[in-house]
C-alpha positions in Angstrom: 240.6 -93.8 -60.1 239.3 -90.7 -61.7 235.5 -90.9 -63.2 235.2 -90.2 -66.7 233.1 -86.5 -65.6 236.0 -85.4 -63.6 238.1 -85.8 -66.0 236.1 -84.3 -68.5 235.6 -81.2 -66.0 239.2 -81.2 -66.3 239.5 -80.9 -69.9 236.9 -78.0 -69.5 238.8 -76.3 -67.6 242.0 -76.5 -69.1 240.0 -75.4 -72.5 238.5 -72.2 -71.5 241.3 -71.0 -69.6 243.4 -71.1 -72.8 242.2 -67.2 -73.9 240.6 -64.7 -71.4 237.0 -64.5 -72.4 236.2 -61.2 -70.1 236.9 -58.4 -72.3 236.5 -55.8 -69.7 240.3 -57.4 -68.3 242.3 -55.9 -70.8 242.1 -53.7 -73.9 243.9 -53.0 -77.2 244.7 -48.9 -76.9 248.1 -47.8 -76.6 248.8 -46.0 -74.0 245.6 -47.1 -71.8 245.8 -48.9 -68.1 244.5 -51.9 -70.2 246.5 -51.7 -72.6 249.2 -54.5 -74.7 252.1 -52.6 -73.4 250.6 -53.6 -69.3 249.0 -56.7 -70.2 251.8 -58.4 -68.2 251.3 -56.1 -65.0 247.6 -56.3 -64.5 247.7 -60.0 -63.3 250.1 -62.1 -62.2 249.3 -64.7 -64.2 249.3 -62.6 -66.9 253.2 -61.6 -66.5 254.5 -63.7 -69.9 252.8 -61.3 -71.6 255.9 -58.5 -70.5 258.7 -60.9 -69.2 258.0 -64.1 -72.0 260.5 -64.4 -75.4 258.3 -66.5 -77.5 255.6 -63.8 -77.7 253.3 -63.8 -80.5 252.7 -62.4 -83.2 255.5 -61.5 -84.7 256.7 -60.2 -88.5 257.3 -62.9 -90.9 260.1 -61.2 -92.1 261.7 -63.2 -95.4 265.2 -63.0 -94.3 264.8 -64.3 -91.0 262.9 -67.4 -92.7 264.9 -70.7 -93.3 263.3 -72.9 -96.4 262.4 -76.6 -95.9 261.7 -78.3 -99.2 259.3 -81.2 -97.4 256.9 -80.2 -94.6 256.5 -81.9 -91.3 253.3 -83.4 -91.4 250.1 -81.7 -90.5 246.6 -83.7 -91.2 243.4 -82.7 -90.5 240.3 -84.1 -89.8 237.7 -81.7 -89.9 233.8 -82.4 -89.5 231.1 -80.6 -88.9 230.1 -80.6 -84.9 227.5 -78.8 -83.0 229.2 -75.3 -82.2 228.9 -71.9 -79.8 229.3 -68.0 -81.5 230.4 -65.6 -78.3 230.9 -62.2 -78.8 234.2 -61.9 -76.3 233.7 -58.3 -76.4 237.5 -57.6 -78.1 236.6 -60.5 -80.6 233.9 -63.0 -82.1 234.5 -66.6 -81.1 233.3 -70.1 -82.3 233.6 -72.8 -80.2 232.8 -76.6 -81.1 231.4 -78.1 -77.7 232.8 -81.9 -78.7 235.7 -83.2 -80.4 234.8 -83.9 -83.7 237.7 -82.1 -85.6 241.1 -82.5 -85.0 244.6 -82.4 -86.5 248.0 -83.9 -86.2 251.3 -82.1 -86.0 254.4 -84.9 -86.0 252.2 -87.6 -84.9 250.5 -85.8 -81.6 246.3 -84.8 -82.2 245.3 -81.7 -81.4 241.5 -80.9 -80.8 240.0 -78.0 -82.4 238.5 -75.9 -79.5 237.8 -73.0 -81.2 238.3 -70.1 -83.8 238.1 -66.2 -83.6 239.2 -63.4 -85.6 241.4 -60.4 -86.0 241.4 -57.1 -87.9 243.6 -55.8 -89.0 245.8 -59.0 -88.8 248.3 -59.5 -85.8 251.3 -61.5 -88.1 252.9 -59.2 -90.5 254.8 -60.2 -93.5 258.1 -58.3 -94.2 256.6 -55.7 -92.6 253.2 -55.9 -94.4 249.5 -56.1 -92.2 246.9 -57.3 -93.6 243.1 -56.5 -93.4 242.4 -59.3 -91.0 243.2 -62.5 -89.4 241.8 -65.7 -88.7 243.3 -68.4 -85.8 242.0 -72.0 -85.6 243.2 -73.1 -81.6 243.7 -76.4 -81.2 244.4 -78.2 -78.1 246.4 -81.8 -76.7 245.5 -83.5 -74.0 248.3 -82.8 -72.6 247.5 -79.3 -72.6 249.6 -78.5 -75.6 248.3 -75.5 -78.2 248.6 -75.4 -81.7 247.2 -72.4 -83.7 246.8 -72.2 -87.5 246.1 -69.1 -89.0 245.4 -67.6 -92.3 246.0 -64.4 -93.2 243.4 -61.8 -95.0 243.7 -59.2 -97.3 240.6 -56.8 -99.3 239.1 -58.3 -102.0 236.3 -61.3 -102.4 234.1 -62.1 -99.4 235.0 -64.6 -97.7 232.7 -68.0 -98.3 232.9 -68.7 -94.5 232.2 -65.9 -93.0 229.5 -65.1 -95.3 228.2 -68.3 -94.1 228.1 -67.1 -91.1 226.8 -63.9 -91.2 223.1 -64.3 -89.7 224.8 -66.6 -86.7 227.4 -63.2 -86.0 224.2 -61.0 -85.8 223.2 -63.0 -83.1 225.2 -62.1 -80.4 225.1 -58.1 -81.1 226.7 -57.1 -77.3 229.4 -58.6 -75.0 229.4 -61.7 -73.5 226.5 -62.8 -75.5 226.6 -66.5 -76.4 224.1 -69.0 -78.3 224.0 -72.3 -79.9 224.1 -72.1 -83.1 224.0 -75.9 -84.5 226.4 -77.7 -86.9 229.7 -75.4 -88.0 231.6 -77.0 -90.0 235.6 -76.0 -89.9 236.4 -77.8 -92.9 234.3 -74.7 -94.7 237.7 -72.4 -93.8 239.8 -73.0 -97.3 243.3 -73.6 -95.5 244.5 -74.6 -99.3 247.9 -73.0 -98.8 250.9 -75.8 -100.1 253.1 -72.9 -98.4 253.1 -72.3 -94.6 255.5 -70.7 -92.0 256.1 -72.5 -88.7 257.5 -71.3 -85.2 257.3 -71.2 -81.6 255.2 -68.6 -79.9 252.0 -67.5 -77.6 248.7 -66.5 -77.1 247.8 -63.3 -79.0 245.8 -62.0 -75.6 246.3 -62.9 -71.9 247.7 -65.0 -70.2 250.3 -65.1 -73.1 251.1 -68.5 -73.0 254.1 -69.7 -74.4 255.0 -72.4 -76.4 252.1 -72.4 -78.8 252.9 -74.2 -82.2 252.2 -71.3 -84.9 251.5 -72.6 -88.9 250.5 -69.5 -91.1 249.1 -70.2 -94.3 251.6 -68.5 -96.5 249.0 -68.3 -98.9 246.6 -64.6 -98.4 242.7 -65.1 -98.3 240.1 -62.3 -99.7 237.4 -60.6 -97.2 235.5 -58.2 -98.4 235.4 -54.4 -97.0 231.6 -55.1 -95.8 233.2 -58.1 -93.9 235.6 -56.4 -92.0 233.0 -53.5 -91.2 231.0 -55.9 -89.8 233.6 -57.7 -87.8 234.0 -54.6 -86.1 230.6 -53.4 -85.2 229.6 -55.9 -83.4 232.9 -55.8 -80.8 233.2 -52.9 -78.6 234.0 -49.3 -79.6 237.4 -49.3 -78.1 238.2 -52.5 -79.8 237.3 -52.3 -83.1 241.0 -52.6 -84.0 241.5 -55.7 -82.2 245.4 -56.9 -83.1 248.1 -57.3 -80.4 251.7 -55.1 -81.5 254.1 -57.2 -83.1 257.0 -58.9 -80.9 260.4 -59.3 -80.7 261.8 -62.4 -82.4 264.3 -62.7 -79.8 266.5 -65.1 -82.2 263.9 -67.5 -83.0 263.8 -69.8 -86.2 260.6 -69.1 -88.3 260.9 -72.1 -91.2 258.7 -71.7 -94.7 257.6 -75.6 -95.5 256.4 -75.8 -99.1 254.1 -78.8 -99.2 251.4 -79.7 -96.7 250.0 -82.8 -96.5 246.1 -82.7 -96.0 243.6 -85.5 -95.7 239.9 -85.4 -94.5 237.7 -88.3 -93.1 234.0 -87.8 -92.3 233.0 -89.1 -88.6 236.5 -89.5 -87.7 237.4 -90.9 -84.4 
């Protein structure tokens, strides 16, 4: 029987293989040997990224989305837990070290692994991107993904990030990572009673498919300063840090309008 650590080591590694963390892989300028259009030719691994059909993101184009009156579930149970900020080098990332939030999607519990941002946003809307992006990556243990994501456009600050702001400052260069105590996700106002669902990837290498997309139909505020600041402390060639939109290749993108939300402190 496997111990408890190996399995654990396991899970690890399964986790923080989800994203590539080595921004020096792979950039975000058209036209560039690292660029999204080769993304799928500089690894093998990496080949969904050119040969895949349920690429993300894609445009959230009204036509193309079928209206459910009632929502398949999706619960959350959110908590603070002690948490990681790592500047990715195309991104900032926060990643809670235990399991201490979680949600459910149609009765399977995904753990909240971590959450980075975007800017301008990768999901358009009819055509429409937005000043940023935020995605919340969840994870089975079956390996499943589930990603929620919420959509940003100028206007307020935003009360998380804002939260954060003397954590971001801490890790000023790539690939710098420190402890930074009790995060709590629940702080991220997913309040949205309108969200669109579909089947997709990874924004960034490996690409992997399959990934359970619900986008707060519902736009956030950020504030110019916020944006600024997202961007200065990623790399020059990255400060525009969204992935092309993809083909929808036929798939059905469905707009639920209720959402059924529910939060218990020191859940197990």
């Amino acid at each position: 029987m496997l111990s408890s650590a190996f399995l654990f080591f396991l899970l690890l590694q399964s986790t923080t293989a989800l994203e590539v963390d080595d921004e020096t892989e792979f950039d975000y300028i058209k036209g560039s040997e690292k660029g999204p259009e080769r993304w799928g030719l500089i690894k093998e691994e990496w080949a969904s990224c050119k040969t895949g059909k349920l690429q993300s993101p894609i445009d959230l184009l009204h036509r193309r989305v079928q209206v459910i009156p009632k929502a398949e579930d999706i619960i959350k149970f959110y908590n603070s837990g002690n948490s990681t900020v790592k500047n990715r080098g195309h991104d900032i990332m926060i990643e809670w070290e235990n399991e201490d939030s979680k949600i459910q999607i149609n009765g399977t519990t995904y753990i909240l692994r971590q959450c980075h941002w975007h800017s301008p946003s990768e999901h358009t809307v009819s055509g429409i991107r937005f000043a940023a992006e935020l995605h919340l990556v969840h994870q089975s243990r079956c390996n499943k993904i589930a990603v929620l994501g919420l959509l940003y456009k100028l206007g307020k600050p935003d009360r998380f990030l804002t939260s954060l702001t003397k954590k971001l400052e801490l890790v000023p260069h790539a690939l710098n990572k420190t402890n930074v105590g009790e995060i709590n996700p629940g702080e991220i106002k997913l309040r949205g009673k309108k969200y669109y669902r579909y089947l997709g990837s990874l924004t960034t290498p490996p690409c992997t498919e399959g990934v359970i997309w619900t986008v707060d139909k519902r736009i956030a505020t950020i504030s110019k300063k916020q944006v600024e600041k997202m961007r200065e402390v990623v790399h020059d060639e990255v400060e525009k840090n969204a992935r092309p939109v993809q083909p929808h290749n036929g798939r059905k993108i469905s707009l639920y309008t209720t959402i059924k939300h529910h939060t218990e402190e020191n859940h197990s």
